[in-house]
C-alpha positions in Angstrom: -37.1 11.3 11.0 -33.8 9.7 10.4 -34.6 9.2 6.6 -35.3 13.2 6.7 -32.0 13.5 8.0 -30.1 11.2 5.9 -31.7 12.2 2.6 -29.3 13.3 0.9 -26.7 10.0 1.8 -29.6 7.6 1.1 -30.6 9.7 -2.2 -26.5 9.2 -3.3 -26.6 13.2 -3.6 -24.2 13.7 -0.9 -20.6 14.1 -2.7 -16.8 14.4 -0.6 -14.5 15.4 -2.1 -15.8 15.5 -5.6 -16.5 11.4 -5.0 -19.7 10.1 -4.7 -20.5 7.5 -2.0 -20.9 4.1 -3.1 -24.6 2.5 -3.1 -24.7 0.9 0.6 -27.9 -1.3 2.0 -30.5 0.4 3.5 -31.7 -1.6 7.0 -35.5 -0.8 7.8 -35.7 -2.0 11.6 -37.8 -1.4 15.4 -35.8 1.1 17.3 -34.3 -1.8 20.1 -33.0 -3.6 17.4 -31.6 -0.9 16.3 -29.8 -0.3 19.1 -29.1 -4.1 19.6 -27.1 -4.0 16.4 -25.4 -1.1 17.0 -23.8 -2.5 20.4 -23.2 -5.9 18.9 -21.3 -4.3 15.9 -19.0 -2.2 18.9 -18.7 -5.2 20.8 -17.7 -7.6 18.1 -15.0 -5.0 17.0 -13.5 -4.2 20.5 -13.3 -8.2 20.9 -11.3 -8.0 17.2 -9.1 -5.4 18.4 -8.6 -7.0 22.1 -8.0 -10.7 20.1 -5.5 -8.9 18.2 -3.6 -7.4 20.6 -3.5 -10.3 22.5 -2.0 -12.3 19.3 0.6 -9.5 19.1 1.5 -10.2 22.1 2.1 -13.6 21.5 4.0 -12.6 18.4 6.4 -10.3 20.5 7.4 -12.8 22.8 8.2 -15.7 19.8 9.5 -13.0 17.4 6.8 -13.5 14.9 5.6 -10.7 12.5 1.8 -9.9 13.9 1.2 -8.1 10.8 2.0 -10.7 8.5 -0.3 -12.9 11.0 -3.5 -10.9 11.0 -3.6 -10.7 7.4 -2.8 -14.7 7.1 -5.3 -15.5 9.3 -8.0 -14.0 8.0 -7.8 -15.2 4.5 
């Protein structure tokens, strides 16, 4: 069913804009771990954006620049 849906995205004949999408992997998987990856993902990004704001935090009260840290620390 979802394939029916996304047809036209997996196919690459979905266009926005006048762009077309770039080629992404397709993920065959059971329905739980599906679902499993899907609230892993969400929870791995709230914990990014809670770290963050935490460090930024931390940046106010030393007077660093948090922007110039989260882009140093991750490369």
């Amino acid at each position: 069913m979802m394939q029916e849906l996304y047809a036209l995205i997996i196919e690459r004949k979905f266009t926005f804009n006048n762009y077309l999408l770039p080629p992404v992997p397709m993920v065959i998987t059971d329905l739980a771990s599906a679902e499993m990856i899907k609230y892993a993902a969400n929870a791995f990004l709230a914990t990014k954006i809670s770290f963050i704001n935490e460090i930024a935090n931390i940046c106010d009260r030393v007077g660093a620049d948090v922007t110039h840290v989260a882009i140093l620390a991750v490369s």
